[in-house]
ZAMARGU-4260 file (C-alpha; in steps of 0.2 Angstrom, whole numbers, plus 5000, padded with zeros to 4 digits):
<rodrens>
0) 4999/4962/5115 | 4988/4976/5113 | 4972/4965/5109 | 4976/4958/5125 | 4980/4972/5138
5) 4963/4982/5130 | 4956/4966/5133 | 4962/4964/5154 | 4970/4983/5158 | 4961/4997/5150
10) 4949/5005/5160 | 4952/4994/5176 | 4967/5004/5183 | 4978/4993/5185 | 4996/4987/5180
15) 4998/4968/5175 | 5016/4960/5178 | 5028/4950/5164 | 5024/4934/5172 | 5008/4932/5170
20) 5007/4938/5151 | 5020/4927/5149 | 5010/4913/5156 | 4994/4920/5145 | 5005/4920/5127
25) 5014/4903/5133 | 4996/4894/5130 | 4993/4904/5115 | 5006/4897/5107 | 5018/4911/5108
30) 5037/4909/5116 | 5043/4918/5132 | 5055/4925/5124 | 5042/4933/5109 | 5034/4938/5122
35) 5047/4948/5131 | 5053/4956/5118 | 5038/4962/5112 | 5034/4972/5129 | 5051/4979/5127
40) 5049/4985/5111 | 5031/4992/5116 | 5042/5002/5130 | 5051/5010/5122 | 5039/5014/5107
45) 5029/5025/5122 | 5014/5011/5121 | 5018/5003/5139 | 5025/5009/5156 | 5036/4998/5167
50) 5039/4996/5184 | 5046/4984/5195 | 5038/4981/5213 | 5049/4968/5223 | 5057/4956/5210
55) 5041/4959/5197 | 5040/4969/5182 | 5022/4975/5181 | 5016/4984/5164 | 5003/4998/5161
60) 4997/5007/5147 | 5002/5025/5141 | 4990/5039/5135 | 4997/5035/5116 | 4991/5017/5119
65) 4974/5021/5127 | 4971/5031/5111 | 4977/5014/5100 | 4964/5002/5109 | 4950/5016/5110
70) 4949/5015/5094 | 4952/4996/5092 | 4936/4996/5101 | 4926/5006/5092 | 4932/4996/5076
75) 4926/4981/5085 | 4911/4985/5097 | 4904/4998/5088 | 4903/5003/5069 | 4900/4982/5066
80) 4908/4974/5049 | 4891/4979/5039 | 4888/4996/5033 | 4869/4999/5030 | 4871/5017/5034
85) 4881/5024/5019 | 4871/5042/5011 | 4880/5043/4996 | 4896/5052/5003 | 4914/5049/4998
90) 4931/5056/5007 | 4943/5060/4994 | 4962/5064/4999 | 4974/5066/4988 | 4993/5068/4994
95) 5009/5072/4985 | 5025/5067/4992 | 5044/5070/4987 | 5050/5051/4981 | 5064/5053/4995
100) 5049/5053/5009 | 5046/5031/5006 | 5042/5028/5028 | 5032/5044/5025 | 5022/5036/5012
105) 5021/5019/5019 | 5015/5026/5036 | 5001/5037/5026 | 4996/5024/5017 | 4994/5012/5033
110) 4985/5024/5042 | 4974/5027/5027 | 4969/5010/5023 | 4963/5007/5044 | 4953/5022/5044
115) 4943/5015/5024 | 4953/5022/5012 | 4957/5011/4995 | 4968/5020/4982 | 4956/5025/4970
120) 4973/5032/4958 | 4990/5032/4965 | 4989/5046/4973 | 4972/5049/4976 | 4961/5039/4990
125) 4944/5038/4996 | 4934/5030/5008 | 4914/5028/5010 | 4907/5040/5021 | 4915/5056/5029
130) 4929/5051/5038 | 4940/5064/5047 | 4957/5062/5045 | 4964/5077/5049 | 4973/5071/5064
135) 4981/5058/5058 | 4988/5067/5044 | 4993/5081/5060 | 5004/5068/5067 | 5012/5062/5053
140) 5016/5081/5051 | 5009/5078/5032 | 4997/5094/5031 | 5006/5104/5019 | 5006/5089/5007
145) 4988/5083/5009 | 4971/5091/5002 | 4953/5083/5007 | 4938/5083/5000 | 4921/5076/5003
150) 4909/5071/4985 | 4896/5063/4978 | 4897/5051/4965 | 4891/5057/4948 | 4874/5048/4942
155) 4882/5038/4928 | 4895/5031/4938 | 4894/5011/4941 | 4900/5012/4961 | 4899/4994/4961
160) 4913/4994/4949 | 4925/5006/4955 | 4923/4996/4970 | 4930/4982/4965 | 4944/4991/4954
165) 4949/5000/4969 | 4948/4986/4984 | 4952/4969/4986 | 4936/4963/4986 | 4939/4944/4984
170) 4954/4943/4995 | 4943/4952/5008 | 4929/4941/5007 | 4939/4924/5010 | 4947/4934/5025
175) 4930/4932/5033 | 4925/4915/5027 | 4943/4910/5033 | 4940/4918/5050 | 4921/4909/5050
180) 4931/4890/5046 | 4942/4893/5061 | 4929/4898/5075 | 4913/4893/5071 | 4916/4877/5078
185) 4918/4886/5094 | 4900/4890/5095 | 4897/4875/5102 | 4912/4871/5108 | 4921/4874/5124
190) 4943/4876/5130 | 4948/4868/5145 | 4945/4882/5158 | 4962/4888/5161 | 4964/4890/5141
195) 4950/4901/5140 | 4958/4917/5142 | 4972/4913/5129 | 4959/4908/5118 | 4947/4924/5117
200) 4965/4931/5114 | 4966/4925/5097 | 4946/4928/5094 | 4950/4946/5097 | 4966/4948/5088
205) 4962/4936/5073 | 4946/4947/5072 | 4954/4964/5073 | 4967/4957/5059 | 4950/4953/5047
210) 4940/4968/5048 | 4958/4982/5049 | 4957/4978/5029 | 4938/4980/5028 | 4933/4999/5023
215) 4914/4994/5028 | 4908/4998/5010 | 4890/5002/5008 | 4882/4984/5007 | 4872/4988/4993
220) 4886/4989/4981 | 4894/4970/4987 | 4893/4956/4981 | 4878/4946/4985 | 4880/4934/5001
225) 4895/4944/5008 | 4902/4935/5022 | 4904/4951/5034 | 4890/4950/5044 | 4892/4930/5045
230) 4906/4930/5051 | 4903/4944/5065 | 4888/4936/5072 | 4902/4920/5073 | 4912/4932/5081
235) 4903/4939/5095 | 4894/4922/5098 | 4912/4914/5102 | 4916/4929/5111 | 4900/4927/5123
240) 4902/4908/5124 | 4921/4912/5131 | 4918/4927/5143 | 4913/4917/5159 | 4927/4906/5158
245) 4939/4919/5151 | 4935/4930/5165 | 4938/4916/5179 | 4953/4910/5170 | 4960/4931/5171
250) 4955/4932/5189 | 4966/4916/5193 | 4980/4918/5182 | 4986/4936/5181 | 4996/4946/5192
255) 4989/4963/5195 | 4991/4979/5204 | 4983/4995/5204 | 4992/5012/5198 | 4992/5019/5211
260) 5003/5008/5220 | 5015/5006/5205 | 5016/5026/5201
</rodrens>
């Protein structure tokens, strides 16, 4: 749902009714019902807004979900799956937590592992690169229990090994290869027009599903023929290939009004 509302709503300005993402989801596979719930949930989690004008329901984003798909964006538009521009940094952030605090931990631990981080001992992660993570442990309310550090790697150590002790490099890898099976065929292939929309739909949300497990290691200490950068060059070719008919199939089928006339 997100993937699709950063996809039609944010920056335009606008609210979208339960209809027409209903109508959207519906060709994407997905039940009304699924799909109904899923906004009401998102409601009252603080990610949407709801209104009715007339006998519609129109939906928009909160400032808490702008946040979520600004930096799904930048996850996908702008630091790319490949990282050639590692200098030898490391983040290291070790936390200690009372074994009563288990959502505490789980939702560190989420957090953690989308912004890099690979648990390099149980307590201790780290991530390539400096990565800034005091907010996110802020909001989690976490400070007193976290420390951070930022490190080089001594000279003797094989990185390339700890690598592979500490993430999941082979489950990763087929992640990509799966994700480049399923959509390369669409590089020269096009959906029935009205399909388009609910197909660049799952482009974007079966993309955002790969790379939220990649920590973009440096690419000097992968494996040889890593499949990131295949399979992001699939990505954004499918992606072009879709947006004309994608963008006709939004204009037709959704139902939009701007804020200001739902506020």
């Amino acid at each position: 749902m997100l993937t699709f509302l950063g996809d039609q709503v944010l920056g335009q300005d606008v609210w979208v009714s339960s209809g027409s993402i209903i109508d959207v989801f519906a060709r994407a596979g997905i039940g009304e019902q699924a799909t109904r719930s899923t906004l009401t949930r998102m409601v009252n989690r603080g990610l949407l807004h709801r209104r009715r004008e007339g006998r519609r329901m129109y939906f928009g984003l909160t400032e808490r979900s702008v946040a979520v798909l600004r930096d799904g964006e930048r996850r996908i538009w702008g630091t790319g799956a490949v990282n050639r521009q590692w200098d030898g940094t490391w983040t290291l952030l070790g936390f200690s937590l009372p074994e009563s605090w288990q959502r505490q931990r789980h939702d560190l631990r989420a957090k953690l592992t989308w912004s890099g981080f690979g648990p390099l001992f149980s307590g201790l992660w780290i991530a390539p690169g400096t990565v800034e993570v005091s907010s996110l442990v802020a909001e989690l309310g976490l400070s007193a229990h976290v420390k951070v550090f930022r490190a080089h790697a001594d000279a003797g150590l094989d990185i390339g090994a700890m690598i592979e002790e500490t993430w999941e490099l082979s489950e990763l890898a087929e992640r990509y290869e799966a994700f480049i099976r399923s959509w390369q065929p669409w590089e020269t292939r096009l959906p029935d027009a009205d399909d388009a929309l609910a197909l660049r739909l799952r482009l974007q949300a079966e993309w955002l599903q790969v790379i939220r497990h990649d920590p973009r290691l440096p690419v000097a200490h992968l494996p040889d023929g890593w499949p990131a950068e295949r399979a992001e060059k699939t990505f954004r070719a499918v992606y072009d290939r879709l947006a004309p008919l994608a963008q006709d199939a939004s204009e037709r089928l959704l139902d939009v009004v701007p804020v200001r006339e739902s506020a």
